[in-house]
DRENTOR-820843 format. One record per atom (N, C-alpha, C): x, y, z. Coordinates in pm, whole numbers, plus 32768, in hexadecimal, padded with zeros to 4 digits. Example, Ala and Ser with C-alpha at 12.3 -4.5 7.8 and 13.67 -1.06 7.14 Angstrom:
<pts>
85277DC7830C84CE7E3E830C85287EB6830C85057F1F82C485577F9682CA850A80038313
</pts>
This chain:
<pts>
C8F05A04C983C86D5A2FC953C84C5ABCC984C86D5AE2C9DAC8685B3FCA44C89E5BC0C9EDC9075B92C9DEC9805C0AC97EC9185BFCC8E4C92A5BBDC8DCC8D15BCBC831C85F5C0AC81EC8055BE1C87EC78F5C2CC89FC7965CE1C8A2C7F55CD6C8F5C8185D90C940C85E5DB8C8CEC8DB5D70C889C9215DA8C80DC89D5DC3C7A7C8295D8DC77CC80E5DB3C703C7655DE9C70BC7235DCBC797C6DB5E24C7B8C6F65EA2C7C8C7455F0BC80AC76B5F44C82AC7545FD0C7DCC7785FB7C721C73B6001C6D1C6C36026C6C7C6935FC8C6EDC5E85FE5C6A8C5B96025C759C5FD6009C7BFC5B56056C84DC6196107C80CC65260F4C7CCC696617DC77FC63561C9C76DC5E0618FC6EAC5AC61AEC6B7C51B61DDC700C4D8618EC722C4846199C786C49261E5C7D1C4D86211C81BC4D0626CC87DC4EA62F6C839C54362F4C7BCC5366368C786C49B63A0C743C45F633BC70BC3F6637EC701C3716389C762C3AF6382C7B2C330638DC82EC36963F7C8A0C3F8644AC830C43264D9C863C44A64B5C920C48B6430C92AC49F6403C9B0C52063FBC9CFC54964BAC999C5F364D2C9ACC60064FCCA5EC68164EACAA0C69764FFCB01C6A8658CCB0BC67265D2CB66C69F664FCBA6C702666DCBB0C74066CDCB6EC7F5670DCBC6C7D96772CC0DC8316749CC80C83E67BDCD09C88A6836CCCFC850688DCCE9C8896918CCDCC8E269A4CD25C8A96959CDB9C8AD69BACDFDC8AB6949CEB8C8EB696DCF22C8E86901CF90C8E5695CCFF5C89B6932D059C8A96978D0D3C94469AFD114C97C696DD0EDCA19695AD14FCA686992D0C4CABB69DED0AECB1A69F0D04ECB0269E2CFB0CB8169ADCF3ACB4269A7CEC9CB1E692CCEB5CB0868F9CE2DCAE46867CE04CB296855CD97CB6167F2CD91CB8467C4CCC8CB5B67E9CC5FCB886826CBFDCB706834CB85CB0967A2CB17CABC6776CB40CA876717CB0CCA11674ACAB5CA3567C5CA84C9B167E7CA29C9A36797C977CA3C6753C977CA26671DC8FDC9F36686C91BC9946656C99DC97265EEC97EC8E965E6C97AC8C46667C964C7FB6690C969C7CE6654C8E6C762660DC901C72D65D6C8ACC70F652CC8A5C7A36507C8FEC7D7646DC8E0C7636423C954C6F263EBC92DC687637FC94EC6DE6350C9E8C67B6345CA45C69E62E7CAA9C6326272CAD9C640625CCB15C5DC61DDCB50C6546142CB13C6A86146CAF1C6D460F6CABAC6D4604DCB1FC6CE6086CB8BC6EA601ACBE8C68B5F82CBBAC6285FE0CB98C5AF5F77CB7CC5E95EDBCB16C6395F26CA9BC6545ED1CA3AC6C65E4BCA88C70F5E84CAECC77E5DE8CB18C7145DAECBA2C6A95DDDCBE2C66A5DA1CC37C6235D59CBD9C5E65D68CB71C5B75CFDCB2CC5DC5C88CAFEC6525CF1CAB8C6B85C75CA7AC6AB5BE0CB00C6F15C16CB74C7275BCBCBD3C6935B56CBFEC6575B9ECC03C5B25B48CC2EC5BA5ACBCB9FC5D95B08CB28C5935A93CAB5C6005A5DCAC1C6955A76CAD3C7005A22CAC6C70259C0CB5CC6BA59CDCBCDC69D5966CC0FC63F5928CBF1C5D6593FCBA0C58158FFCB78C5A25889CB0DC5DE58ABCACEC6285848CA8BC699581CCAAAC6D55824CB0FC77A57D4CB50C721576CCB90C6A6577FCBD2C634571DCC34C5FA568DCBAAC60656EECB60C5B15685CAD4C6205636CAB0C672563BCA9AC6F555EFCA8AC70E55BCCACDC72C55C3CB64C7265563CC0CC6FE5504CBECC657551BCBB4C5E154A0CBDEC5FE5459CB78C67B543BCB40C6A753F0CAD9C6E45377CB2AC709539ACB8AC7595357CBC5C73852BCCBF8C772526ECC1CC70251E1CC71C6A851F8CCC4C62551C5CCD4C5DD51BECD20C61751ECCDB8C6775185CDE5C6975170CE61C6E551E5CE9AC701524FCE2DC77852E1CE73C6F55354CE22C64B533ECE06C620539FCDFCC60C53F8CE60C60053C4CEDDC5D153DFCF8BC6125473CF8DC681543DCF5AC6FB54BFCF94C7175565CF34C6C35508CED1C6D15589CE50C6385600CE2EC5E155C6CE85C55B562FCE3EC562568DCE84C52E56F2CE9EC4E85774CEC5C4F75770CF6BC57057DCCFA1C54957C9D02EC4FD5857D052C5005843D10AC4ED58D9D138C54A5916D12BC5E158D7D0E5C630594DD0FCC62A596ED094C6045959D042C5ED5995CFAFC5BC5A1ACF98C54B59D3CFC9C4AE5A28CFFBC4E35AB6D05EC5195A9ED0BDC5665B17D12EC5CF5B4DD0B6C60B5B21D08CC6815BB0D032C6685BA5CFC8C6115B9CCF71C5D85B99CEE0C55C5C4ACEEBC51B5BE6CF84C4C15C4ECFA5C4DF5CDBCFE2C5535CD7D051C5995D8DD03AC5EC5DACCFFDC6155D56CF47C6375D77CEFCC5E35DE9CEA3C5445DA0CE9AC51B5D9CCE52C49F5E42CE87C4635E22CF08C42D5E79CF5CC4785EEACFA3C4EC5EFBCFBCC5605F69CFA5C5695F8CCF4FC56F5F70CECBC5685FC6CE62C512600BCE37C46C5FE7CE7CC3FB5FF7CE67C3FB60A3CE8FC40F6094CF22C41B6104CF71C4646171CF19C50D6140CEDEC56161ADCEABC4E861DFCE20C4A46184CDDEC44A61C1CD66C3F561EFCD72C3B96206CDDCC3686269CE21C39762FDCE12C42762E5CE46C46C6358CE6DC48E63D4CDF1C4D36348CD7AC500637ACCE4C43C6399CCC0C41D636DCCD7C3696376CC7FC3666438CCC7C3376448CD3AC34F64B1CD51C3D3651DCD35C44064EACD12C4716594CCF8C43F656FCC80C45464FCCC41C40D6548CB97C39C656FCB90C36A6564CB94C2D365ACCBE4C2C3663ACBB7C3136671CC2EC32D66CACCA7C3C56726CC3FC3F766FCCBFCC47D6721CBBFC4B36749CC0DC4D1671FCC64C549673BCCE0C58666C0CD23C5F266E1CD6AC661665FCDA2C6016647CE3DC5956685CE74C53E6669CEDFC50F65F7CF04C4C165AFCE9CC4706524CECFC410651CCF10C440649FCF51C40B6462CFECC43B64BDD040C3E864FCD0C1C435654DD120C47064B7D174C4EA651FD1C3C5496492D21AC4E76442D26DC4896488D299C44F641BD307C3E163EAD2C0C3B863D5D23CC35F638BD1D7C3B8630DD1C7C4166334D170C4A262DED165C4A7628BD1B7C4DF628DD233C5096252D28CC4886205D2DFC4176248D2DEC37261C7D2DDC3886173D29FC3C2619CD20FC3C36111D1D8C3E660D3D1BAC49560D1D1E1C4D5607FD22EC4D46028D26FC491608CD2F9C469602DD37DC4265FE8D342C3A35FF4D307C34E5F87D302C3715EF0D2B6C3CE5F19D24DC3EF5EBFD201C4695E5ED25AC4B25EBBD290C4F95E41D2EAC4AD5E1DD354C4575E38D3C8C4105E1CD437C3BB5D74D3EAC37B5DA3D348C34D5D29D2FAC39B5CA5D307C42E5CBBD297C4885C3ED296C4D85C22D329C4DA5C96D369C5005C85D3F1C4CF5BF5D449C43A5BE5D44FC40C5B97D484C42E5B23D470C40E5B5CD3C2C3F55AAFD389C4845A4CD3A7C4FD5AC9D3A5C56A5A8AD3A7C58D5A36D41CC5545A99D484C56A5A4CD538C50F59FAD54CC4975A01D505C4285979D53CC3E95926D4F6C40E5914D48BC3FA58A0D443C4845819D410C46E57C4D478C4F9577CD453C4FD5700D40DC54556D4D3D7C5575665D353C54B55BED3D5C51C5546D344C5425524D3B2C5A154CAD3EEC62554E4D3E0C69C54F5D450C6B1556AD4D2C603559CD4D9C60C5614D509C67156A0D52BC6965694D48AC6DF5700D482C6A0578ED46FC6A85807D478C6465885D42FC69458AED3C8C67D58FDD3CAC6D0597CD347C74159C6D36CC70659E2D3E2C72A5A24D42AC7845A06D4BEC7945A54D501C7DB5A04D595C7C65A5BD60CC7AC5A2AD677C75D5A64D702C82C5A7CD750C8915A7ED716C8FA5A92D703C95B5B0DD6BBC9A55B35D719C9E85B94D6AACA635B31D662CA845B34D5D6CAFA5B21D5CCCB745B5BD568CBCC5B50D55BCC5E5B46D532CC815B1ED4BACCA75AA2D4CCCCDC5A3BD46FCC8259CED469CC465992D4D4CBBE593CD505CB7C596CD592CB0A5960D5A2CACA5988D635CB1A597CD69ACB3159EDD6D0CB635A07D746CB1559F6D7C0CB105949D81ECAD85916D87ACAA1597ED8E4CAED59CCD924CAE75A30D990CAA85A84D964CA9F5ACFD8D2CA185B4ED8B4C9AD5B1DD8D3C9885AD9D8EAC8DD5A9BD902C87B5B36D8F6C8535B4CD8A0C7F25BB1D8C3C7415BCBD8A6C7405B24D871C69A5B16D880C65C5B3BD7FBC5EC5B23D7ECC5BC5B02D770C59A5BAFD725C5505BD8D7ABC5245C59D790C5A45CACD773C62C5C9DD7EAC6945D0AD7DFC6C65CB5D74EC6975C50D708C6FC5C3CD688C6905C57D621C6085C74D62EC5C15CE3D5C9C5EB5D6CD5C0C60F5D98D663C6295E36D640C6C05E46D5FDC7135E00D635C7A55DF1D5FFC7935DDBD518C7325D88D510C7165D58D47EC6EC5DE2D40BC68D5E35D48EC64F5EBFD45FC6B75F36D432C7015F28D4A7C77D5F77D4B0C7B85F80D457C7D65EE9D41FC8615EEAD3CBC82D5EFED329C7A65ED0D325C77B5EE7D297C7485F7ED274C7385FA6D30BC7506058D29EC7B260B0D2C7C7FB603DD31AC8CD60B7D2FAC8E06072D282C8B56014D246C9295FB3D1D2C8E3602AD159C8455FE3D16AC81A6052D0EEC80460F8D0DAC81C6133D141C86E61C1D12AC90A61E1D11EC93161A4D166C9BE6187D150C9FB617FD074C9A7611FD048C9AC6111CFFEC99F616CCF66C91761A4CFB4C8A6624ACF67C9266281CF91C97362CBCFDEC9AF62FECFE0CA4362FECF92CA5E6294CF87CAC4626CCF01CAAC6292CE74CA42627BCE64C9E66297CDF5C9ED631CCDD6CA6A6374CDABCA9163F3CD60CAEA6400CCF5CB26639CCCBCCB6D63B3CC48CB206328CC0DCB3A6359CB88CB4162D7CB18CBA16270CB2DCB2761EACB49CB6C6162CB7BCB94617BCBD1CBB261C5CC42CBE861A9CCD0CB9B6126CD3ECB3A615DCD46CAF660F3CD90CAE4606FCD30CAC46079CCA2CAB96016CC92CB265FBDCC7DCB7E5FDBCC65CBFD5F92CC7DCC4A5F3CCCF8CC375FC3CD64CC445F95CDF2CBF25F3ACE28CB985F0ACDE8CAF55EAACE09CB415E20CDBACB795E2CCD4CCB6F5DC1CD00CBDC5D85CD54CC3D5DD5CD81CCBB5D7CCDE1CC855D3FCE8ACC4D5D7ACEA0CC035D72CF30CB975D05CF0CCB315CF2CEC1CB1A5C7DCE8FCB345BF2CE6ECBC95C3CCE3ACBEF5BB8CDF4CC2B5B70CE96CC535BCBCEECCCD05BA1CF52CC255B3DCF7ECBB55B53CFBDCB6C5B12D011CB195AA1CF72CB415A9BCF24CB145A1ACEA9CBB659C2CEF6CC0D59EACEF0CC7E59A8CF2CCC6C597ACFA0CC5459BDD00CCC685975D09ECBAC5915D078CB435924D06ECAC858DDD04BCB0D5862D021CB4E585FCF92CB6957D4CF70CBC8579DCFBACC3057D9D004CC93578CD069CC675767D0F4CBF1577AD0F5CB8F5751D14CCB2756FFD12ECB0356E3D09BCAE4568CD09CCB385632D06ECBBD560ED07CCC01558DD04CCC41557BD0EDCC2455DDD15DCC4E55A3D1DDCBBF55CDD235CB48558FD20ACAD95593D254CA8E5528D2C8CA6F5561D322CA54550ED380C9C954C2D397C9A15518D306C94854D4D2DBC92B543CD291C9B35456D270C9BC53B5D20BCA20534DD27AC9A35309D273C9CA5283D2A0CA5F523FD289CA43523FD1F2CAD2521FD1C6CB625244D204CB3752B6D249CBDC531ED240CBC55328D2E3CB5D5357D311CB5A5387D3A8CB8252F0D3F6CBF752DFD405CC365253D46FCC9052B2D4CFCC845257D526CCF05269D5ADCD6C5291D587CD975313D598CE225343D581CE3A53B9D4E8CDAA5393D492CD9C5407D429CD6D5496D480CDAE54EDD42DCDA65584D43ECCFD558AD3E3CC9F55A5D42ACC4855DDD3B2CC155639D404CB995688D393CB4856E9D3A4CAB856DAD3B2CA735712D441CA0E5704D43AC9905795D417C971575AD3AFC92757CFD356C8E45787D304C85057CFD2DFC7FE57ABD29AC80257A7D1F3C8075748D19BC7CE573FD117C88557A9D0DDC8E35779D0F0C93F57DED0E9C95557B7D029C92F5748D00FC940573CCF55C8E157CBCF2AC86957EBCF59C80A5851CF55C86B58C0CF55C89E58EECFC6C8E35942CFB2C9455986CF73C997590BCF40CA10594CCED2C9BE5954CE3AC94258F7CE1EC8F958F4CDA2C8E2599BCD78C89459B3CDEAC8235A4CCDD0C8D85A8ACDEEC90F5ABBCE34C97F5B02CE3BC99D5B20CDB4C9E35AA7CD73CA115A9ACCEDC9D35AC7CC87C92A5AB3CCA8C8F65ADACC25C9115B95CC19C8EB5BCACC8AC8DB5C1CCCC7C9395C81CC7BC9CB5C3BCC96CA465C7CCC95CA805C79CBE1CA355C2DCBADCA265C04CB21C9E65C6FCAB5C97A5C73CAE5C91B5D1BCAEFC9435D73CAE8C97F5D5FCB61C9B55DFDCB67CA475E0ECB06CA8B5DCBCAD2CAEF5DE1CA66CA785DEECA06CA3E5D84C9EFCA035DF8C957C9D05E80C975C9B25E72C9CEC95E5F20C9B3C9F05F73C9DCCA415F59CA09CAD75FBDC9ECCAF05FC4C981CAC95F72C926CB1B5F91C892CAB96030C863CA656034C89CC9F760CDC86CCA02613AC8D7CA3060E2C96DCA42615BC9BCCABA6197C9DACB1A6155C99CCB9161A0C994CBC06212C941CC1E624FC962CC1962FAC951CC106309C8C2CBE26330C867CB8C637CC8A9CB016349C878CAB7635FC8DECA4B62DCC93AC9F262FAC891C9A462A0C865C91C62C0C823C8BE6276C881C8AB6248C8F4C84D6251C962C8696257C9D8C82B6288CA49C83E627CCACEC8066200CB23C84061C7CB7AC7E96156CBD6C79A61C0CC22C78A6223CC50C7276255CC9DC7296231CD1FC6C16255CD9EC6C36238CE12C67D6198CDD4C624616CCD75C5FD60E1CD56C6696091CD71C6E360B1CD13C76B606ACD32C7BA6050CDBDC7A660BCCDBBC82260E3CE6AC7BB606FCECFC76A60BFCEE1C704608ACF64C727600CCF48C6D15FBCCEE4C6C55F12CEBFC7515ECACEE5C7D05F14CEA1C8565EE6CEE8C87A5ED7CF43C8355F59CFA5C8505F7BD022C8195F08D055C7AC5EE9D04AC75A5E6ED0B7C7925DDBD097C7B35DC6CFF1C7F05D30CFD0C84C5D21D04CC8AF5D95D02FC94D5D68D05BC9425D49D0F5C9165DC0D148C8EF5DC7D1DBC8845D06D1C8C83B5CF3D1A9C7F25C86D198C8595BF8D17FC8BA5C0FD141C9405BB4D116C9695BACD1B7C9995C0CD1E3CA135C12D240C9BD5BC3D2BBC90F5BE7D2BAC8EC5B9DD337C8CA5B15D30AC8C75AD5D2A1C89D5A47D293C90759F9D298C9605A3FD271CA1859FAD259CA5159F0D2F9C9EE5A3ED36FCA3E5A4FD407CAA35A92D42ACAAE5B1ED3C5CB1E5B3FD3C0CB185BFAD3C4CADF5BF2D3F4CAA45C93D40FCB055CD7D431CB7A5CCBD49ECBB45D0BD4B6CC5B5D23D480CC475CA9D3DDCC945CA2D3BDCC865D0FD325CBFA5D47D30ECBA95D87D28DCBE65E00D2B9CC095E6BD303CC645EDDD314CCEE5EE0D2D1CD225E74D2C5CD935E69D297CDB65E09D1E7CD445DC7D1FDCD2C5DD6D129CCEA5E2AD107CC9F5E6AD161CC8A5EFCD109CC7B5F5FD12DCD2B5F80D150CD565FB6D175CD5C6066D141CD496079D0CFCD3E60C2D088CCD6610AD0ADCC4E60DAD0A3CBD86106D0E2CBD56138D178CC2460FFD1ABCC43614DD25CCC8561D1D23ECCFB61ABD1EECD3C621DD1D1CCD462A1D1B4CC5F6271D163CC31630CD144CBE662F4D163CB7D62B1D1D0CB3762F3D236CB7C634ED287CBE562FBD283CC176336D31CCC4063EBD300CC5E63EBD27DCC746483D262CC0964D8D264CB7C649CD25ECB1F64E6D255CB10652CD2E5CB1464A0D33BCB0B649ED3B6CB416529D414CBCE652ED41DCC176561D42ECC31660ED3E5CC056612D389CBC96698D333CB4966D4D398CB0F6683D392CA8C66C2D3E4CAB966B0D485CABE6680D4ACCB32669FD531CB676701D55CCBD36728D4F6CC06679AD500CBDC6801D4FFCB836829D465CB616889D45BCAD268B3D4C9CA826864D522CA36688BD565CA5768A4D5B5CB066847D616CB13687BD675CB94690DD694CBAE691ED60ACC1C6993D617CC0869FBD5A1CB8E69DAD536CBAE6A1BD4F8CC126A1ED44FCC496996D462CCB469A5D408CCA96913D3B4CCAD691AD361CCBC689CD2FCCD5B6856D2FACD6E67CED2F9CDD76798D2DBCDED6758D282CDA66792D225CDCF6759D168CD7F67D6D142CDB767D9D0A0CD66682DD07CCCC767EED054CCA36782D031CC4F674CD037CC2C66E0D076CBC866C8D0B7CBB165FDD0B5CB3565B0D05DCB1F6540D069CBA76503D05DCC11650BD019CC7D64C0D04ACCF264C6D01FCD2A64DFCF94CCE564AACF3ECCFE649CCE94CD026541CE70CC9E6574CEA8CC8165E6CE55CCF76660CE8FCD256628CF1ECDC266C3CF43CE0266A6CEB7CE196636CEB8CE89662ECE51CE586621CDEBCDED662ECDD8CDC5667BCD29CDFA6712CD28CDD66777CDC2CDBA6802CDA0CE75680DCDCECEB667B2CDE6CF1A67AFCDF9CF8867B6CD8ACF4A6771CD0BCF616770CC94CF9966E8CC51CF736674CC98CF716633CC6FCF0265C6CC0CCF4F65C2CB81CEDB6599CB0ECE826509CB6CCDE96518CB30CDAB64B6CB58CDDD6426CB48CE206400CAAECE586388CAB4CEB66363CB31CF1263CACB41CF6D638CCB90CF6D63A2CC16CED063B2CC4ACE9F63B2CCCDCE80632CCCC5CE106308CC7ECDDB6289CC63CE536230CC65CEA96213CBFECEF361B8CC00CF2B61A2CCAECF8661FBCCDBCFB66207CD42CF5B61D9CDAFCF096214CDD0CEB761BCCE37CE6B6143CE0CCE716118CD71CE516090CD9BCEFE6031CDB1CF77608ACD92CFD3603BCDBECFD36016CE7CCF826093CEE1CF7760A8CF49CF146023CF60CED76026CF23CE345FB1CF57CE735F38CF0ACEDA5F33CEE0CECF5E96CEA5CF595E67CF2DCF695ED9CF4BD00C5EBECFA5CFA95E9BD042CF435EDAD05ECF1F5EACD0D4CEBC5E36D0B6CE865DF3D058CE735D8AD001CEE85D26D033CF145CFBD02BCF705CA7D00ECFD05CC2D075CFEF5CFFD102CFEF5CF1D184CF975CC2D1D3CEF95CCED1A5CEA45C6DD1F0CE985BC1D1A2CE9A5BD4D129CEAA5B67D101CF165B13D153CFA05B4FD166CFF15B1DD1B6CFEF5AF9D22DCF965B48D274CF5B5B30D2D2CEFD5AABD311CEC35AB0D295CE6D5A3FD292CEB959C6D2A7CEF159A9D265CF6B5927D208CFC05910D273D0055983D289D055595DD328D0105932D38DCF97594ED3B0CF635905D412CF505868D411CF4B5841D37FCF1457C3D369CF9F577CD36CD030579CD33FD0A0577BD352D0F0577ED3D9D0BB57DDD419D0B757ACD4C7D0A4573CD502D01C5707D4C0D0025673D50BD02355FDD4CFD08A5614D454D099559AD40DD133555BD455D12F54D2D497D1885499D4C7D21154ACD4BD
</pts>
C-alpha cells in the first residue's frame, strides 16, 4: 500500500509543488573550492519527502485495519503501540523540521534555510520528545522502546547506562542518523535508495524478532534464543511500509530526478532508521548497515578537519559523491556504485545479525 500510495501520488506532489514555484535552490558557488555542475536540475520541485512519509503513515493505517481482522484473542498484540507512536513520530516530526528548512530556501531562493543551530534545536527537541517516551513509558511486560542499555546484536548487560544516559545516547543517534542521511541526499536516488536497503535490512531483523520473541509465551521456553524488545511485529510493519515508499518515489527520483526528497525526506529517514536501530537493540550494529552513510559523514568530517587544521582539503569536494562528480564521474554511475557500497555493508550486518543467532543454536 505504501509503494502504491508513493508510486502514484507522487505526480500530483509534482505537480503541486510546481505550481506553488517550490523548486529547489542550486548551489552556485561554496566556501571551500568548486561545486558540481548541477545547474541543469533548477527548477525540479523539492519537498518531496512529504509524499512517502504519508504514504507510510496511511499504509500503516491500513496494515492495522486488516490486523483487527484477525481473532479476538491475537487482537492484544496487533493495535497501535508506543512504538509506533516513537518512530512514526520522528519519522514524521523530523521531516517537519527538514520542511521548515526546504520552506525557507524557497522562500529565500537560496540553498541557506534553517541556520545549523535552528536545525539542530529541532532536532534536539524532537528527539529529547520520543527520547523520553521511549525510556519511560513501559508495556506491560515492562518492556520500553527503548533500553537504559547499550547494545550490539541484543543489550549488552555491562553498558548499564541509565535511563537519562539512554535519552542522551537516543538524542545522539537520531541526529547523527538524520544528518548523516541529509548528507547523502546529493544525487538523484542516492539516499533514497540507500534508505530503501537499510530499511528493508531492520523490516528483516523486526520480523526475525518477532518469530524469536521473548515476548511470546509460545516461543520464550528454557533453552530458546530470543529477543527482548518491544512490539518488534511494529517494527518490521512501519520499516516495510516505509521502505515500500520509498521505491515508489524512486521511480520519479531517479536520474534524472522530476522531484527532490528535500531536507523533509532526508531528516524524516534520518530519525525512522536511527529510531529502527534503537527499538530493534541494535545501535551499535546501525554503523555498519548503514554503512554508506558513515562513509560520507565521515568525509565531511574529515574535509573540515583538515582543511581547518592545515589548510588543505582531502577531496576535491565533500561529501563524498560530489569529488567524484568534479572528478568526472557521471552521476548515474556514482549512484549506482555506492548503492553497490551500501547494499555490501547491508548485508555484512545482516550477517552479522544471523550469525549471532546461529552461534547459539545447539
Amino acid at each position: 500500500m505504501a509503494f502504491v500510495v508513493s508510486l502514484f501520488g507522487t505526480p500530483f506532489a509534482i505537480r503541486l509543488f510546481i505550481k506553488l514555484k517550490a523548486a529547489q535552490p542550486i548551489r552556485t558557488d561554496a566556501p571551500v573550492g568548486p561545486v558540481p555542475p548541477h545547474e541543469g536540475k533548477r527548477g525540479t520541485p523539492t519537498m518531496g519527502g512529504v509524499v512517502f512519509i504519508v504514504a507510510t503513515v496511511i499504509a500503516y493505517v491500513i496494515g492495522h485495519l486488516a490486523l483487527m481482522t484477525l481473532p479476538v484473542e491475537q487482537i492484544a498484540q496487533v493495535t497501535p503501540t508506543i512504538t509506533a507512536l516513537v518512530l512514526l513520530g520522528l519519522f514524521v516530526f523530523c521531516g517537519a523540521v527538514g520542511f521548515i528548512d526546504d520552506l525557507l530556501k524557497v522562500r529565500k531562493r537560496n540553498s541557506g534555510g534553517l541556520s545549523k543551530r535552528g536545525k539542530l534545536m529541532g532536532q534536539l527537541l524532537v528527539g529529547v520528545a520520543f527520547g523520553v517516551v521511549a525510556l519511560y513509558y513501559p508495556s506491560t511486560n515492562n518492556e520500553t522502546v527503548g533500553s537504559t542499555k547499550v547494545s550490539f546484536i541484543k543489550d549488552i548487560d555491562w553498558l548499564n547506562i541509565g535511563k537519562v544516559g539512554a535519552v542522551i545516547l537516543f538524542v545522539f543517534i537520531i541526529i547523527a542518523t538524520s544528518n548523516a542521511v541529509n548528507i547523502t541526499d546529493g544525487l538523484d536516488g542516492l539516499a533514497t535508495g540507500t534508505s530503501v536497503m537499510v530499511l528493508s535490512a531492520f523490516s528483516f531483523i523486526g520480523a526475525w524478532q518477532y518469530q524469536h520473541w521473548c515476548g511470546d509465551w509460545t516461543y520464550a521456553k528454557p533453552g530458546n534464543y530470543c529477543y527482548d524488545v518491544r512490539d518488534p511485529l511494529e517494527i518490521a510493519l512501519i520499516c516495510a511500509a516505509a521502505a515500500g515508499a520509498c521505491v515508489g518515489f524512486l521511480w520519479w527520483n531517479a536520474s534524472p530526478a522530476r522531484i527532490f526528497m528535500g531536507d523533509t525526506g532526508a531528516l524524516g529517514l534520518g530519525g525512522l532508521i536511527g529510531g529502527a536501530a534503537l527499538a530493534t537493540r541494535t545501535e551499535l550494529l546501525l554503523p555498519i548497515i548503514g554503512g554508506l552513510f558513515v562513509i560520507l559523514m565521515g568525509s565531511v568530517i574529515l574535509q573540515m578537519i583538515s582543511y581547518k587544521t592545515t589548510g588543505k582539503r582531502i577531496f576535491r569536494m565533500s561529501p563524498l559523491q560530489h569529488h567524484f562528480e568534479l572528478v568526472g564521474w557521471s552521476e548515474v554511475n556514482i549512484v549506482i556504485r555506492f548503492w553497490i557500497v551500501g547494499g555490501l555493508c547491508v548485508a555484512l550486518g545482516l550477517g552479522i545479525f544471523y550469525s549471532d543467532f546461529l552461534r547459539t543454536m545447539p
